[in-house]
PALOBA-827957 format. One record per residue: residue number from 1; residue in three letters; x negated, y, z negated of N, C-alpha, C in turn. Coordinates in steps of 0.2 Angstrom, whole numbers, plus 2048, in hexadecimal, padded with zeros to 3 digits. Last residue first. Layout:
! PALOBA-827957
{site NUM; 'ala'; {X; Y; Z}; {X; Y; Z}; {X; Y; Z}};
...
***
This chain:
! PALOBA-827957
{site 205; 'unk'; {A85; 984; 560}; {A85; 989; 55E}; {A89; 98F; 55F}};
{site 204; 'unk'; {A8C; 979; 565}; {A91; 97A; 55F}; {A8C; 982; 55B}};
{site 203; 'unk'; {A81; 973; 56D}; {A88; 975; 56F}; {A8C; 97B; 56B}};
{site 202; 'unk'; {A75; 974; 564}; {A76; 978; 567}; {A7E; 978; 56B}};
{site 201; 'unk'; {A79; 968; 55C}; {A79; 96F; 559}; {A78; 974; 55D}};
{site 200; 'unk'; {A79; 95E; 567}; {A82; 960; 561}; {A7F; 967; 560}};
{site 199; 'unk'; {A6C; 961; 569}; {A70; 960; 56D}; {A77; 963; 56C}};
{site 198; 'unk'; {A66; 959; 55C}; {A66; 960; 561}; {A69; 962; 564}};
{site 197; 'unk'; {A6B; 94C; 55B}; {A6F; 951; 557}; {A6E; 959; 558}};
{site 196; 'unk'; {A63; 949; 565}; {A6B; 947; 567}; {A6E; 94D; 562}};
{site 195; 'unk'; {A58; 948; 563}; {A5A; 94D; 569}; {A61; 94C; 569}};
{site 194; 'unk'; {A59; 93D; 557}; {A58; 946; 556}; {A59; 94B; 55D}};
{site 193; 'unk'; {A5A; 933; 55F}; {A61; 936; 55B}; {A60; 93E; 558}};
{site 192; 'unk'; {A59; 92E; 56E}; {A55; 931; 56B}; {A5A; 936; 566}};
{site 191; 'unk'; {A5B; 91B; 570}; {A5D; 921; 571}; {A5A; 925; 56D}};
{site 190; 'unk'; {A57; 90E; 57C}; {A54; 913; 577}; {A5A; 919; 575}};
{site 189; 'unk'; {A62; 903; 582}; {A5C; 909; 583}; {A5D; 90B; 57C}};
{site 188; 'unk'; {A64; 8F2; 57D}; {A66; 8F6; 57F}; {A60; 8FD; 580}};
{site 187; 'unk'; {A67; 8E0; 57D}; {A63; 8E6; 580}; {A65; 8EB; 581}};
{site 186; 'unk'; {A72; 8DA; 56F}; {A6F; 8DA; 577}; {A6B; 8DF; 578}};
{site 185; 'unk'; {A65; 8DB; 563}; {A69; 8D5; 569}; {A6F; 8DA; 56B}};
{site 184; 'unk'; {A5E; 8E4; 55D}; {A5E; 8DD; 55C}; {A5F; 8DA; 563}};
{site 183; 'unk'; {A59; 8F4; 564}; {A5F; 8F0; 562}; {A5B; 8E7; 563}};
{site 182; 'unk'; {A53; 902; 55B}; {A51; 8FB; 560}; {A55; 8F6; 55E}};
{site 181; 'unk'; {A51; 911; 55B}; {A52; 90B; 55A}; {A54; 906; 55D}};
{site 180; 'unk'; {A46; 921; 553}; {A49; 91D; 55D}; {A4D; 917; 559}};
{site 179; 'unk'; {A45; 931; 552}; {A48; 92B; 54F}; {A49; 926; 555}};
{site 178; 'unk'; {A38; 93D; 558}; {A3F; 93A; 558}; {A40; 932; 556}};
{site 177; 'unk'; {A2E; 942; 54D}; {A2F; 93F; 551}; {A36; 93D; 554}};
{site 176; 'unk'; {A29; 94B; 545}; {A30; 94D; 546}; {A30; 949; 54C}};
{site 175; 'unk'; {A28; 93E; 536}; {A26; 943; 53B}; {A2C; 947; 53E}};
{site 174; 'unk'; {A29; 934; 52D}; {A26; 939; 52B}; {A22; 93E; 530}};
{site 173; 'unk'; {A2F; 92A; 536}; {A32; 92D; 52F}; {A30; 932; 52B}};
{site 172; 'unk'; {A2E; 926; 543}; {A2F; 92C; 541}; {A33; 92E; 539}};
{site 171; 'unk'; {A29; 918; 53D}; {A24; 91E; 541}; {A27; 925; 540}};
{site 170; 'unk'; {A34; 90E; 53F}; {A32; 910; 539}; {A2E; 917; 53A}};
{site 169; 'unk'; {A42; 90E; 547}; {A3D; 910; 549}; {A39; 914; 543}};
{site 168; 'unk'; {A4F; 904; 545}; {A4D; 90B; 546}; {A44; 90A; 546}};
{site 167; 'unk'; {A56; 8F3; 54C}; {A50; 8F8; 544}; {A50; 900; 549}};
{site 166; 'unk'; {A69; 8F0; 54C}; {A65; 8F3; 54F}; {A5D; 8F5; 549}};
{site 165; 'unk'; {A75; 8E3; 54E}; {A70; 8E7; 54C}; {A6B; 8EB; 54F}};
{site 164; 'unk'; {A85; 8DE; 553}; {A80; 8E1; 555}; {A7B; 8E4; 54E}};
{site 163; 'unk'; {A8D; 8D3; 54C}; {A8E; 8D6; 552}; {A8A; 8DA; 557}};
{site 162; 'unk'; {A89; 8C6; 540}; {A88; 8CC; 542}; {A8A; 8CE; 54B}};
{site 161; 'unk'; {A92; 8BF; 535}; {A94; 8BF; 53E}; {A90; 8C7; 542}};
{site 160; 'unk'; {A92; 8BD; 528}; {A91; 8B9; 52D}; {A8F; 8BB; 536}};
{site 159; 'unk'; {A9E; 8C6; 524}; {A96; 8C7; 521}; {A90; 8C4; 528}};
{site 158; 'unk'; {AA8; 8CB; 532}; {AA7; 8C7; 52E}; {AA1; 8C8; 52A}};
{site 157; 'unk'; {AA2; 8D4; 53C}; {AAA; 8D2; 53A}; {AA8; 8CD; 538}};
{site 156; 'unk'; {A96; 8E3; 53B}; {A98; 8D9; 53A}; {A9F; 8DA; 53B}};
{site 155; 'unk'; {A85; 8EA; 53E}; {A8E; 8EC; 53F}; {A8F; 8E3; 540}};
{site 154; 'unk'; {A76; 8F2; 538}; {A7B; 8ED; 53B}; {A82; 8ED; 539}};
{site 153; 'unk'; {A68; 8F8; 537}; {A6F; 8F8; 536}; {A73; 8F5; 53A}};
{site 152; 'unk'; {A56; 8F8; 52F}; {A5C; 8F5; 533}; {A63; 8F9; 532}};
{site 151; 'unk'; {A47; 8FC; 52C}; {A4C; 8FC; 52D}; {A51; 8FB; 531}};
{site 150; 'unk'; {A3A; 8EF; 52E}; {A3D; 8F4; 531}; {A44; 8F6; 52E}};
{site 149; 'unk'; {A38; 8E5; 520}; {A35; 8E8; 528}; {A36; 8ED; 528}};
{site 148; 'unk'; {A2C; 8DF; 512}; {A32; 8E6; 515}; {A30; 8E8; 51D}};
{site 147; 'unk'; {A25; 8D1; 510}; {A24; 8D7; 50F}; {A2D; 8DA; 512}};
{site 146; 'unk'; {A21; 8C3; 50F}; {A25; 8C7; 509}; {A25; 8CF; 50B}};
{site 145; 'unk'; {A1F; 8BC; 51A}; {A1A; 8C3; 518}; {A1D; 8C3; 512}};
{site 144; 'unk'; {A2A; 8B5; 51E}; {A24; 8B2; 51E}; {A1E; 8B4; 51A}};
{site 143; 'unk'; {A34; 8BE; 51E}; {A35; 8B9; 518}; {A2E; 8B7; 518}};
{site 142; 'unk'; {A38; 8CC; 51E}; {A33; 8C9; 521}; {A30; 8C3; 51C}};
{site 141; 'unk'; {A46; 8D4; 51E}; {A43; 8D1; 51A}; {A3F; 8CD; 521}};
{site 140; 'unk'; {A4E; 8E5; 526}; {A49; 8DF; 527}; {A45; 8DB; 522}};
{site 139; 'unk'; {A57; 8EF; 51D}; {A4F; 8ED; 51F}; {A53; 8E5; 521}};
{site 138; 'unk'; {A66; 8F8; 51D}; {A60; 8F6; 51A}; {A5C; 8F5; 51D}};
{site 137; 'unk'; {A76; 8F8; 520}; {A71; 8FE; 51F}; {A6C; 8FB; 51B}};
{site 136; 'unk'; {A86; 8F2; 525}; {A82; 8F1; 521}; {A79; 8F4; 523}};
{site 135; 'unk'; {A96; 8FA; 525}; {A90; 8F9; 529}; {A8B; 8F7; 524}};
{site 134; 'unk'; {AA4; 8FE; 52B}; {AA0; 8F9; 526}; {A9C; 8F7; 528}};
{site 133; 'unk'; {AB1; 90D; 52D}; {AAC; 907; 533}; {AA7; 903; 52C}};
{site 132; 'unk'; {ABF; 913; 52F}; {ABC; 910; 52D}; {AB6; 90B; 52D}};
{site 131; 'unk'; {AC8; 91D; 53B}; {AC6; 914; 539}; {AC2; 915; 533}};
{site 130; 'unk'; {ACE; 927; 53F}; {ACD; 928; 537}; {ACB; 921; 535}};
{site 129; 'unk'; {ACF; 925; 54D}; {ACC; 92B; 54B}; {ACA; 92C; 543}};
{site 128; 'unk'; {ADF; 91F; 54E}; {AD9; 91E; 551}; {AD4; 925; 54F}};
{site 127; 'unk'; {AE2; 919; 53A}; {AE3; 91B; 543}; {ADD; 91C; 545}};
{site 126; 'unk'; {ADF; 905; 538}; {AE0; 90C; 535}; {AE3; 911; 53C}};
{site 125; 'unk'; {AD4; 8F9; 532}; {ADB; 8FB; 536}; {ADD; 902; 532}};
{site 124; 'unk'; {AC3; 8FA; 52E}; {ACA; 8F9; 52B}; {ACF; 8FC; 530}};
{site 123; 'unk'; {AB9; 8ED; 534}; {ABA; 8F5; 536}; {AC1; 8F5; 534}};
{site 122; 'unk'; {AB0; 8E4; 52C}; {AB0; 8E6; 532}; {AB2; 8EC; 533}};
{site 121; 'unk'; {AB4; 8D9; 523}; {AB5; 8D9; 529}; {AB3; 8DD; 52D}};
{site 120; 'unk'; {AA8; 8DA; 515}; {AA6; 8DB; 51E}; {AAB; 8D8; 525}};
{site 119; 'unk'; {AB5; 8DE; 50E}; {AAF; 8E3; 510}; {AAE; 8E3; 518}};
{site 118; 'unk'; {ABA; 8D2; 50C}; {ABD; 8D6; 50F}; {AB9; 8DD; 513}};
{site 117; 'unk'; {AB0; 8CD; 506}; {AB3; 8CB; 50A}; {AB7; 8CE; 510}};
{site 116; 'unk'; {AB0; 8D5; 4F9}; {AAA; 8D3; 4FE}; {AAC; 8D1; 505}};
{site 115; 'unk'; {ABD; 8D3; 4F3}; {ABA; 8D8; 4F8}; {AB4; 8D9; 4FA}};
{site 114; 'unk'; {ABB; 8C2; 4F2}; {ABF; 8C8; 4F7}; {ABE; 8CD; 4F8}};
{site 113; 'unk'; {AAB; 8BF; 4F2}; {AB0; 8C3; 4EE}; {AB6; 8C2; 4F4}};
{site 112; 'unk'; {A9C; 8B7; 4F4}; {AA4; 8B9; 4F8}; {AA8; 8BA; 4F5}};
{site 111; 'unk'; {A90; 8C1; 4F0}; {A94; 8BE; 4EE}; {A99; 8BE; 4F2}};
{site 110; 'unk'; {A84; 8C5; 500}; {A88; 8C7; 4FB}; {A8C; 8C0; 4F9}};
{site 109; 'unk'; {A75; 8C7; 50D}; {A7B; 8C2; 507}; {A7C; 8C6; 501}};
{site 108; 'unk'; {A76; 8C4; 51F}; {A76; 8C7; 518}; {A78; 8C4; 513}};
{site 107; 'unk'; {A6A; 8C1; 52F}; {A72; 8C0; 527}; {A71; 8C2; 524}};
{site 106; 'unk'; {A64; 8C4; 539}; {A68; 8C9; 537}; {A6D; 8C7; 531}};
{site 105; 'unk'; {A5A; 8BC; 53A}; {A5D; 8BA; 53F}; {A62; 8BF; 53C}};
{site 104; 'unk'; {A50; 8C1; 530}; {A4D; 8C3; 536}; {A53; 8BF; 53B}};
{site 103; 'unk'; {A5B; 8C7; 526}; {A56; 8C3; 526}; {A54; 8C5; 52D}};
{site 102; 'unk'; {A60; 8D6; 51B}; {A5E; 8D6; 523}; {A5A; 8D0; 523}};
{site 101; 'unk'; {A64; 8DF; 50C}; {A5D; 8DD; 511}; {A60; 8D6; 517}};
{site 100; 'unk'; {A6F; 8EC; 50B}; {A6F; 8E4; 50C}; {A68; 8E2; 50F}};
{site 99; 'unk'; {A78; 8F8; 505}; {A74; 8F6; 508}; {A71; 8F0; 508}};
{site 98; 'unk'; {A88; 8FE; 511}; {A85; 8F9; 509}; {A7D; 8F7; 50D}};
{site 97; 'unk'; {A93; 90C; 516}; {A8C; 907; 517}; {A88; 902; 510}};
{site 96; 'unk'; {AA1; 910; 51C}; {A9D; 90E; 517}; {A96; 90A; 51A}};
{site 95; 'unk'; {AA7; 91F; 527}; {A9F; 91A; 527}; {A9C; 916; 51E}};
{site 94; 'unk'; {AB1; 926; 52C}; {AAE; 923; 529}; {AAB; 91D; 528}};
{site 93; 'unk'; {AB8; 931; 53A}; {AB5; 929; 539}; {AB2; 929; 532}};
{site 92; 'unk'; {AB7; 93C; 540}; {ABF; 93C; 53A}; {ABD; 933; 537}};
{site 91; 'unk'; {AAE; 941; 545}; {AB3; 93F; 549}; {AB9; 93D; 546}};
{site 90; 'unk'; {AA5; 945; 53C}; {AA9; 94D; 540}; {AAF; 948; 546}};
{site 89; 'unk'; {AA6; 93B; 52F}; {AA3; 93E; 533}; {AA8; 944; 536}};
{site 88; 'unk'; {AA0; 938; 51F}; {AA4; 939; 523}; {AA2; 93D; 528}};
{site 87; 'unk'; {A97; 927; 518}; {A99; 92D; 51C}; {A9D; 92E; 520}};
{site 86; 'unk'; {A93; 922; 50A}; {A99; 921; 50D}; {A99; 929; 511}};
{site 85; 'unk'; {A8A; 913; 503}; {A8B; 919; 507}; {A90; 91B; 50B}};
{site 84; 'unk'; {A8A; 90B; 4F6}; {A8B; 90A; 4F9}; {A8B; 913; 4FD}};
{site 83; 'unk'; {A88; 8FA; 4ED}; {A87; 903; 4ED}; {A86; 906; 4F3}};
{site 82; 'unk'; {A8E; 8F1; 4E1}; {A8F; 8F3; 4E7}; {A8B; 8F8; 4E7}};
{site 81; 'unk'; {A96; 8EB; 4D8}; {A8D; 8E7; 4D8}; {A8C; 8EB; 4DD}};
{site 80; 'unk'; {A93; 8FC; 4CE}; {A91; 8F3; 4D0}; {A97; 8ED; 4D0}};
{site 79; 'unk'; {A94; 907; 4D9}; {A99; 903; 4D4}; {A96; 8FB; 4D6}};
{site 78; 'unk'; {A8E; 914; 4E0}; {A8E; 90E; 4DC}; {A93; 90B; 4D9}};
{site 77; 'unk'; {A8E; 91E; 4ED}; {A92; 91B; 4E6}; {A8E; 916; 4E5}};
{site 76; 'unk'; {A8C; 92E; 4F5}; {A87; 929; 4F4}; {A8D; 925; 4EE}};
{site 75; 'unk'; {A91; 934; 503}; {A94; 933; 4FC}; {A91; 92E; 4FC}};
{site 74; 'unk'; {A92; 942; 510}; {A8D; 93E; 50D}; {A8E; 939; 507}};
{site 73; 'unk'; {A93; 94F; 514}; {A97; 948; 516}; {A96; 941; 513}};
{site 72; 'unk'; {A83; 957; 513}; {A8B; 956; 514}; {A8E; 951; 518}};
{site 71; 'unk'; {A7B; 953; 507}; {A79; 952; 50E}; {A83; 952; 50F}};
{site 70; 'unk'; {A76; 951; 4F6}; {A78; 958; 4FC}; {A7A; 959; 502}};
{site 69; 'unk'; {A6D; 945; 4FC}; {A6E; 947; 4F6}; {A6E; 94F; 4F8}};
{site 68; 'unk'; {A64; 93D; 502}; {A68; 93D; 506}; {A70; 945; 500}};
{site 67; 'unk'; {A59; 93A; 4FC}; {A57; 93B; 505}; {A5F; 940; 506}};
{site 66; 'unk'; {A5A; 935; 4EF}; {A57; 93C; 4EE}; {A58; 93E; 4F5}};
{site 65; 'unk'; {A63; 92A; 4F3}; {A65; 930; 4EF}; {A62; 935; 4F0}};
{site 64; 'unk'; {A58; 922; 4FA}; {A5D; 926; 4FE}; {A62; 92B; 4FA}};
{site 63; 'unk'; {A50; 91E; 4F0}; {A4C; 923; 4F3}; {A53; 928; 4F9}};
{site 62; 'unk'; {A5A; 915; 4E7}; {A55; 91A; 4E5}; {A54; 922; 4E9}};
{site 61; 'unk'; {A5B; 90C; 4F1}; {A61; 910; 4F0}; {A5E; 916; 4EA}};
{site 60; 'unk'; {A4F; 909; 4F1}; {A50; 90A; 4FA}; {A55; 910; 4F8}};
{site 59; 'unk'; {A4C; 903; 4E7}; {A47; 908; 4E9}; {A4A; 90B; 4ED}};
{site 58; 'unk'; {A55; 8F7; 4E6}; {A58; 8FE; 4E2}; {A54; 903; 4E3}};
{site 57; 'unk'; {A52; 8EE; 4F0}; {A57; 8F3; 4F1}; {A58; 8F8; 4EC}};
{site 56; 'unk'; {A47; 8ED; 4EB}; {A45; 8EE; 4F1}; {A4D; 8F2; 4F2}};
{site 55; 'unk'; {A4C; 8E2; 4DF}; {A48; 8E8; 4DE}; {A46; 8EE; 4E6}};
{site 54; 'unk'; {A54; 8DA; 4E8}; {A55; 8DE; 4E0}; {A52; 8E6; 4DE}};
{site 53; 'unk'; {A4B; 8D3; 4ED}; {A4E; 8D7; 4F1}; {A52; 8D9; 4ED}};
{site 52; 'unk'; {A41; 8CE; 4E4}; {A3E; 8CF; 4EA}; {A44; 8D7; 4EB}};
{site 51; 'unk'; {A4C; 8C6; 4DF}; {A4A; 8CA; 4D8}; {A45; 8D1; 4DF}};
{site 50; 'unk'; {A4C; 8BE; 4EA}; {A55; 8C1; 4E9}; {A51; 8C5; 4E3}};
{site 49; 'unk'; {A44; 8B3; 4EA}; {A42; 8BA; 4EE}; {A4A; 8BD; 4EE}};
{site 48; 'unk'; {A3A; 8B2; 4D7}; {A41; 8B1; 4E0}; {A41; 8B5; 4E5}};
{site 47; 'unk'; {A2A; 8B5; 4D3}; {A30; 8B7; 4D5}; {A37; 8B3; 4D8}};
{site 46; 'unk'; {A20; 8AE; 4CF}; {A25; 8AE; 4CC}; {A2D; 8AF; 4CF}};
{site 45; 'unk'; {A16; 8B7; 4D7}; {A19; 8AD; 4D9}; {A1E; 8AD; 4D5}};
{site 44; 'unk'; {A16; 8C2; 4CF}; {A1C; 8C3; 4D7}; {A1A; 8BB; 4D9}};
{site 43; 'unk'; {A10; 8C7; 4C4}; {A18; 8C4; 4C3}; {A19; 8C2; 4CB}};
{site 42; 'unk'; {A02; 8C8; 4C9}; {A05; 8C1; 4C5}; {A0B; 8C1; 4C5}};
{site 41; 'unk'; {A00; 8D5; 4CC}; {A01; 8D0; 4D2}; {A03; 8CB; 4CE}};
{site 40; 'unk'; {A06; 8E3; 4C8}; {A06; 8DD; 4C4}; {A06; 8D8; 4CA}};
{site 39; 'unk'; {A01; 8ED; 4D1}; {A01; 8EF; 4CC}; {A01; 8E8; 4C5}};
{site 38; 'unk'; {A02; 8E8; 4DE}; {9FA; 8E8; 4DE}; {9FB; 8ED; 4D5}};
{site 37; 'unk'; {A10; 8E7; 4DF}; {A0C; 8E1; 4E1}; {A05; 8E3; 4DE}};
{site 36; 'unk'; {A13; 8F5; 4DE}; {A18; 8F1; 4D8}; {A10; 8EA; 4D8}};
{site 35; 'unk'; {A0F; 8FB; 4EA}; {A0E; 8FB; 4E2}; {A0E; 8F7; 4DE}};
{site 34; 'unk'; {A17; 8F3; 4F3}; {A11; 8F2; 4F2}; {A0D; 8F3; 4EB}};
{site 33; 'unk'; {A24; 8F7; 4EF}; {A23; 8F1; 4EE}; {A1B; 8EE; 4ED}};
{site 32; 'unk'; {A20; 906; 4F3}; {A23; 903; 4E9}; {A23; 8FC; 4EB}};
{site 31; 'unk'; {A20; 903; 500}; {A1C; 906; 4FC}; {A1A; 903; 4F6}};
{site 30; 'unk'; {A30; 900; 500}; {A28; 8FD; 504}; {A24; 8FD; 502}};
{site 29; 'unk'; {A36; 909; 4FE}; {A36; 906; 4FA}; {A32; 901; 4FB}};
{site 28; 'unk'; {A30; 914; 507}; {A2E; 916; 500}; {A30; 90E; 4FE}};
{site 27; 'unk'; {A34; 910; 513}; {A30; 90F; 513}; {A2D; 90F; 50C}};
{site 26; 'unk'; {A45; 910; 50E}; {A41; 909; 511}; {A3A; 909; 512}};
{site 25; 'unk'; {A44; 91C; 510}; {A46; 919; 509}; {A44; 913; 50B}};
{site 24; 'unk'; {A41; 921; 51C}; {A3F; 925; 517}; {A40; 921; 511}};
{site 23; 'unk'; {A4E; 91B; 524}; {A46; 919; 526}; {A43; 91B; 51E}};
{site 22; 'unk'; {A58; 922; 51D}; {A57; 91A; 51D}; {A52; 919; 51E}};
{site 21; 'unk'; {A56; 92E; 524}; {A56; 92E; 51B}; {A56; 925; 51A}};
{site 20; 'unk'; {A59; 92C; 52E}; {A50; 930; 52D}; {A4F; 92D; 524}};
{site 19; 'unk'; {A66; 92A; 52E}; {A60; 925; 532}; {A58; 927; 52E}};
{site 18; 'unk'; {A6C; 936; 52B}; {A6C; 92F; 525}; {A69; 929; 528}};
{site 17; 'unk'; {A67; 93E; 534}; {A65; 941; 52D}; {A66; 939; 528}};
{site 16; 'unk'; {A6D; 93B; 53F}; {A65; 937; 540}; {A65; 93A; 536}};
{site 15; 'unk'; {A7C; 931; 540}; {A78; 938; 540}; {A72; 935; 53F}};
{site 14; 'unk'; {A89; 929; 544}; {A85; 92A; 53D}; {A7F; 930; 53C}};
{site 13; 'unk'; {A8D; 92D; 54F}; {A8E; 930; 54A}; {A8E; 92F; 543}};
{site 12; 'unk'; {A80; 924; 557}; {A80; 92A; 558}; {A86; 92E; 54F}};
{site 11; 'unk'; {A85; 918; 54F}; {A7F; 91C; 54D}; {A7F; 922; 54E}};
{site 10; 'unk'; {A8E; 916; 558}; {A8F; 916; 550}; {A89; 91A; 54E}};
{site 9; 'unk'; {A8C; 916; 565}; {A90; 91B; 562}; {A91; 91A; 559}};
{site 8; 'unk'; {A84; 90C; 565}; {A83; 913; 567}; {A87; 918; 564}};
{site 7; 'unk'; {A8C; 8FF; 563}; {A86; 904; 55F}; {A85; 90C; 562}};
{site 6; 'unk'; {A9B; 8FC; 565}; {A98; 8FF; 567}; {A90; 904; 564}};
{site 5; 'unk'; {AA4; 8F6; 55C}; {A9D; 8F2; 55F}; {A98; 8F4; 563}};
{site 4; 'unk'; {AAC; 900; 557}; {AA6; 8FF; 554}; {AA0; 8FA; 557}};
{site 3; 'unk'; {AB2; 909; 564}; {AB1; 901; 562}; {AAD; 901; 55D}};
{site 2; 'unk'; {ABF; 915; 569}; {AB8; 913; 565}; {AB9; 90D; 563}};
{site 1; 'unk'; {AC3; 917; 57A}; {AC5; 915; 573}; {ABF; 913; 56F}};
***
């Protein structure tokens, strides 16, 4: 029976195409932060670090439109305050994802609406095979640095209650390196998601 607690299998049907596309916008809006920084160094004491992560999310949602734009199963929305990813897979699961910067012990923060609320329960009741799964898709904030870690994805019941996160492996963003990631808490193995989607495509050849 599918668990969403189960990372491996979450990822694995999330696919490496919307992992690669995450790495690839996490590292460009890393970049545009730098820019941004060596272009007006004066405004950024001024800053909060919520105007910080304002701007670092709308690069990220910027660059995963042009990443992911075309990509079958794939529906990019906005609706403020929200924006949000929503994929369909070949198991009949759907995957919304929001983006959310990551403190170094994994919180998030959003206004607690009801349907904020509702959001990060977790995984909507439904049948088995057409769940609905809630997941939040961003970076590592590196409070001490100001900087942009690693990107992350993480699975909650509750905003509060992280259950597993894992960073993807920044390195293979611009190669054909396999994608690897490294889970937070508990220990787990490696897996390798481009040999993985290999693999599907030759079965199904």
């Amino acid at each position: 029976m599918f668990s969403p607690r189960d990372s491996h299998t979450v990822l694995d049907e999330l696919g490496s195409k919307f992992l690669l596309a995450l790495v690839r916008a996490t590292d460009s809006a890393r970049d545009d932060l730098a820019s941004m920084r060596t272009w007006n160094p004066g405004w950024f004491p001024y800053f909060f670090q919520r105007d910080v992560a304002c701007l670092v999310h709308s690069r990220i949602w910027a660059a995963l439109m042009s990443e992911l734009e075309g990509v079958d199963g794939v529906n990019l929305r906005t609706e403020e305050p929200f924006r949000e990813v929503r994929i369909s897979t070949v198991s009949g699961r759907t995957y919304t994802l929001r983006i959310k910067r990551h403190s170094e012990d994994d919180q998030i923060r959003s206004y607690a609406t009801p349907t904020d609320i509702a959001f990060w329960g977790g995984i909507s009741a439904t049948f088995e095979g057409m769940e609905e799964v809630r997941l939040a898709a961003g970076y590592r904030w590196l409070a001490a640095s100001g900087d942009v870690g690693n990107p992350v994805v993480s699975y909650r019941e509750g905003k509060e209650n992280p259950i597993w996160a894992v960073e993807i492996d920044t390195g293979a963003a611009g190669s054909v390196t396999p994608i690897e990631y490294y889970p937070v808490e508990p220990t787990m193995p490696q897996v390798d998601l481009i040999q993985n989607e290999q693999a599907k495509d030759e079965d199904t050849a």
